[in-house]
C-alpha positions as CSV (number, residue, x, y, z in Angstrom):
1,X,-2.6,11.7,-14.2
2,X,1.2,11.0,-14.5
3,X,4.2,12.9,-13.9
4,X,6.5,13.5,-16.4
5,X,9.6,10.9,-16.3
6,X,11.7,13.8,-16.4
7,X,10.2,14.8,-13.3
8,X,9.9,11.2,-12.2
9,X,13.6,11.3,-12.1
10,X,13.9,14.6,-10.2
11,X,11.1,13.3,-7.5
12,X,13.0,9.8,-7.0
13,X,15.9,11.7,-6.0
14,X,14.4,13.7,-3.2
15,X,15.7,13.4,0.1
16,X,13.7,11.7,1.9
17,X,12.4,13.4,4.8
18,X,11.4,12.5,8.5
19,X,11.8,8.6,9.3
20,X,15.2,7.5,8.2
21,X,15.7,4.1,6.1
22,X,17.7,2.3,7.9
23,X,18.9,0.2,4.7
24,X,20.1,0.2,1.4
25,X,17.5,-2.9,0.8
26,X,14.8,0.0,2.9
27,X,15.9,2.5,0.8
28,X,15.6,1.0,-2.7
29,X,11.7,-0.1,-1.5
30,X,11.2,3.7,-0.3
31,X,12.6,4.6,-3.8
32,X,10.6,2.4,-6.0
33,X,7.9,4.2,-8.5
34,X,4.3,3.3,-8.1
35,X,1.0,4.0,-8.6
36,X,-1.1,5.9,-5.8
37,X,-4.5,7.3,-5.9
38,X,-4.9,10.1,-3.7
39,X,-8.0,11.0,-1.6
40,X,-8.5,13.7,0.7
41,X,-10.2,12.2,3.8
42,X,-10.3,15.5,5.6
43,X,-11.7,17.8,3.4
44,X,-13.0,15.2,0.4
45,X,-13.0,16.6,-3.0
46,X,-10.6,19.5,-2.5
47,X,-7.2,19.6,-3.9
48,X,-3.5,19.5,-1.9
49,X,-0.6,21.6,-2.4
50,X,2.5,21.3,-0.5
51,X,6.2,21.5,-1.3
52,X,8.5,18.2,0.1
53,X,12.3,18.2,0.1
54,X,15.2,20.4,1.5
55,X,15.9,24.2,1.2
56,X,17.9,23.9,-2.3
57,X,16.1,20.1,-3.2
58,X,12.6,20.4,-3.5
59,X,9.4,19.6,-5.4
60,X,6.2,21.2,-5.3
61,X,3.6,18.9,-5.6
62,X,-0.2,19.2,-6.3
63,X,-2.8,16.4,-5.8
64,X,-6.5,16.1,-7.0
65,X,-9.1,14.2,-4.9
66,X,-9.5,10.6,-7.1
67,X,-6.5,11.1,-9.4
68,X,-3.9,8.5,-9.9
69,X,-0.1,9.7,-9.7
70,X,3.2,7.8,-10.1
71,X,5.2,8.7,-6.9
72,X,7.9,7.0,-5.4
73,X,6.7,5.2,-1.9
74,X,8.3,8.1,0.8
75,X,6.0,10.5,-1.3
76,X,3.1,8.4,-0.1
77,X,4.7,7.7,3.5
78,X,4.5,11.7,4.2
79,X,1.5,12.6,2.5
80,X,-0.4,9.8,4.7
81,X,1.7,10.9,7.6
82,X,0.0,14.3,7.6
83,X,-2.7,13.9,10.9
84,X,-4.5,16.3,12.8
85,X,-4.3,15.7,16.7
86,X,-8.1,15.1,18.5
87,X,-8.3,16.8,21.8
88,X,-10.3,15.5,24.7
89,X,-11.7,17.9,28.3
90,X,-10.4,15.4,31.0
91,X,-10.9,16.6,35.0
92,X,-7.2,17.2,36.2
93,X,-8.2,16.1,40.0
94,X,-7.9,19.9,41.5
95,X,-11.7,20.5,39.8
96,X,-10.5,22.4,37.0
97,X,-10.2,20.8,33.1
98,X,-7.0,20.1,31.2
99,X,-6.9,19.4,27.8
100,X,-5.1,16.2,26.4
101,X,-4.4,14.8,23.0
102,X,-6.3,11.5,22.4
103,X,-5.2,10.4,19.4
104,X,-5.0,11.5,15.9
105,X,-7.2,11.6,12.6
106,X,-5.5,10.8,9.1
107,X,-5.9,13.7,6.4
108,X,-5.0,12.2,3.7
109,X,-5.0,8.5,1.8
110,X,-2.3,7.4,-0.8
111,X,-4.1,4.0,-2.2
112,X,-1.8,1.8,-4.1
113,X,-3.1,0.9,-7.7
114,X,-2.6,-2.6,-8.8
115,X,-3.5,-3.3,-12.5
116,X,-4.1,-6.5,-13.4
C-alpha cells in the first residue's frame, strides 16, 4: 500500500519529533523515502492508528499488520520507538516488595523492504 505522493510530500515535511538530528547530512538520511513493512509485535494482526507531528503540523497515520508503506525513516524511528516497560517484584531490604522497571518490550516493527 503506498501513500499518495501528494501526501509523501506533506509526511517528509513533518517535524521530526523526539531525538533531534544533529546534522544536515542526519537529517537528509532521517528524510529519505523508503519502503517499510509494518508488523504489530504486540498485538499481531491488529491495525495502528496514531497521529505524529506538532499541534498545527500533523499527519494521522494508519498501519495494517504485513502492509508495505513508503515513509520517510523518522516515521519508522517513532513507530519502533513505541515500548511497553516490563516490571519486575524485587525485596527492597526492609521485607516489603518494590516494584522496578526491567527493561522494555518493542510494540511495533518497521522492516525495511529491499527489492532486488
Amino acid at each position: 500500500m503506498n501513500l499518495e505522493s501528494t501526501n509523501i510530500e506533506k509526511i517528509k515535511n513533518l517535524p521530526i519529533v523526539g531525538y533531534k538530528p544533529k546534522s544536515e547530512k542526519e537529517e537528509n538520511y532521517l528524510r529519505e523515502v523508503c519502503e517499510f513493512e509494518f508488523s504489530n509485535l504486540e498485538e499481531p494482526g491488529l491495525s495502528n492508528k496514531f497521529t505524529y507531528g506538532g499541534t498545527k503540523n500533523n499527519y494521522k497515520f494508519l498501519f495494517f499488520h504485513g502492509a508495505k508503506y513508503k515513509l520517510p525513516r523518522f516515521i519508522a524511528r517513532h513507530v519502533e520507538n513505541c515500548v511497553t516497560p516490563t516490571w519486575k517484584w524485587l525485596p527492597d531490604g526492609t521485607g516489603s516488595m518494590k516494584k522496578k522497571q526491567t527493561g522494555t518490550k518493542s510494540r511495533f516493527q518497521m522492516r525495511q523492504v529491499f527489492e532486488l
